[in-house]
N, C-alpha and C positions, 0 to 999 in steps of 0.2 A: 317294314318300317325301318327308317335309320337309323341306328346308333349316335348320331348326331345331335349333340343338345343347343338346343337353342342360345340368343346369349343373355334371355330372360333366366335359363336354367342354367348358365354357368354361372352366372352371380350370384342365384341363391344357392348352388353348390357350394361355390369359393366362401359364403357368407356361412351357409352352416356347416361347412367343415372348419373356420374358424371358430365357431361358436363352441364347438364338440371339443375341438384344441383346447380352450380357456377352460369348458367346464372337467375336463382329464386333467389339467394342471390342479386345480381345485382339489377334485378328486384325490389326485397322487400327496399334495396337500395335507389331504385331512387324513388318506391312510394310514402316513407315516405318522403324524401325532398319538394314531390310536393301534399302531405296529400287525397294521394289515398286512404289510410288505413283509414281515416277520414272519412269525412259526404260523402266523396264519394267514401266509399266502397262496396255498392251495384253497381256502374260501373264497378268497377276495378274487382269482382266476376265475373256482367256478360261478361267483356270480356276475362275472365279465357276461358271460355267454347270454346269458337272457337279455340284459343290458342291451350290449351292439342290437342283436336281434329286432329290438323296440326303436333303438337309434335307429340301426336300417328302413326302418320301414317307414320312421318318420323324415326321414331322408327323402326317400320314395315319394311319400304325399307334399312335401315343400318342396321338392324339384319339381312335382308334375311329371315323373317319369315313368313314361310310356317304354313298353316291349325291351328291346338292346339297348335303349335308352338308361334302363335301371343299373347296367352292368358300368356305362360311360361315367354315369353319375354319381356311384357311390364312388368312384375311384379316382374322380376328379375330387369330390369331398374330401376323401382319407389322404390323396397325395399335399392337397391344403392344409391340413392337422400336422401332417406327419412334417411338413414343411418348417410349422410354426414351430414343432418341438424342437427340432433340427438346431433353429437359431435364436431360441430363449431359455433352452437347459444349459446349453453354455455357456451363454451369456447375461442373462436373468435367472440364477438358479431359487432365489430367492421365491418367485412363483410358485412353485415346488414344494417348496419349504427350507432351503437353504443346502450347502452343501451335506455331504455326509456319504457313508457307503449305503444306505437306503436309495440314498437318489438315482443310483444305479438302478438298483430292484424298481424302482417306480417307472424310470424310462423301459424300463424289460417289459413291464404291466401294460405301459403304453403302446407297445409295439406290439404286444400279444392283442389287445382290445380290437387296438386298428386291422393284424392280421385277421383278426375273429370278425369283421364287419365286410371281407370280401366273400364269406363262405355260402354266406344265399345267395350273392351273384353267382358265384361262379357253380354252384349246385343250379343254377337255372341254367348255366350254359349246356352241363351234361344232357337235360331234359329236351335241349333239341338234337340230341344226335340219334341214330338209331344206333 
């Protein structure tokens, strides 16, 4: 099967990788009011991990992605998110929650989330090799 996604699935990629974007601004959001990003941001990491995990997968079932398909799709999603953070933490920090040295640590959280949502693709890529 191809790695090619349809352009039924690149829209709902592009659409739920936006979607994932708004609710991680949210998220980074509400950390910072209640100092997730703080002394207790080794929690707020480990509960990324589950998090993505259930993202991924519901990724998976709203794309419809089939076999090499899964690896195209999540990374067209994450490349969508990571797009929108790119040019609304600059320019709308206010999303966020407004400026500050936190806003930092929450764009770092975002990067780590996003990083953490390629790890089951690419854990399936090893699985076809001998």
């Amino acid at each position: 099967m191809d790695a090619a996604l349809t352009r039924s699935q690149v829209v709902r990629m592009v659409a739920f990788g936006i979607a994932i974007w708004f609710i991680g601004a949210i998220m980074v959001r509400f950390a910072r009011q209640f100092d997730l990003l703080g002394a207790l941001m080794p929690v707020t990491y480990l509960a990324t991990l589950p998090i993505m995990t259930v993202t991924v997968w519901l990724g998976k079932r709203i794309g419809s992605l089939q076999g090499p398909q899964y690896k195209s799709g999540v990374a067209l999603a994450t490349a969508a998110a990571i797009a929108c953070d790119g040019l609304v933490i600059p320019l709308y920090p206010a999303l966020y929650g407004g400026q500050g040295e936190d806003l930092a640590r929450g764009a770092a959280w975002i990067l780590f989330a996003g990083a953490m949502g390629f790890v089951a693709p690419l854990w399936n890529l090893t699985k076809n090799r001998p």
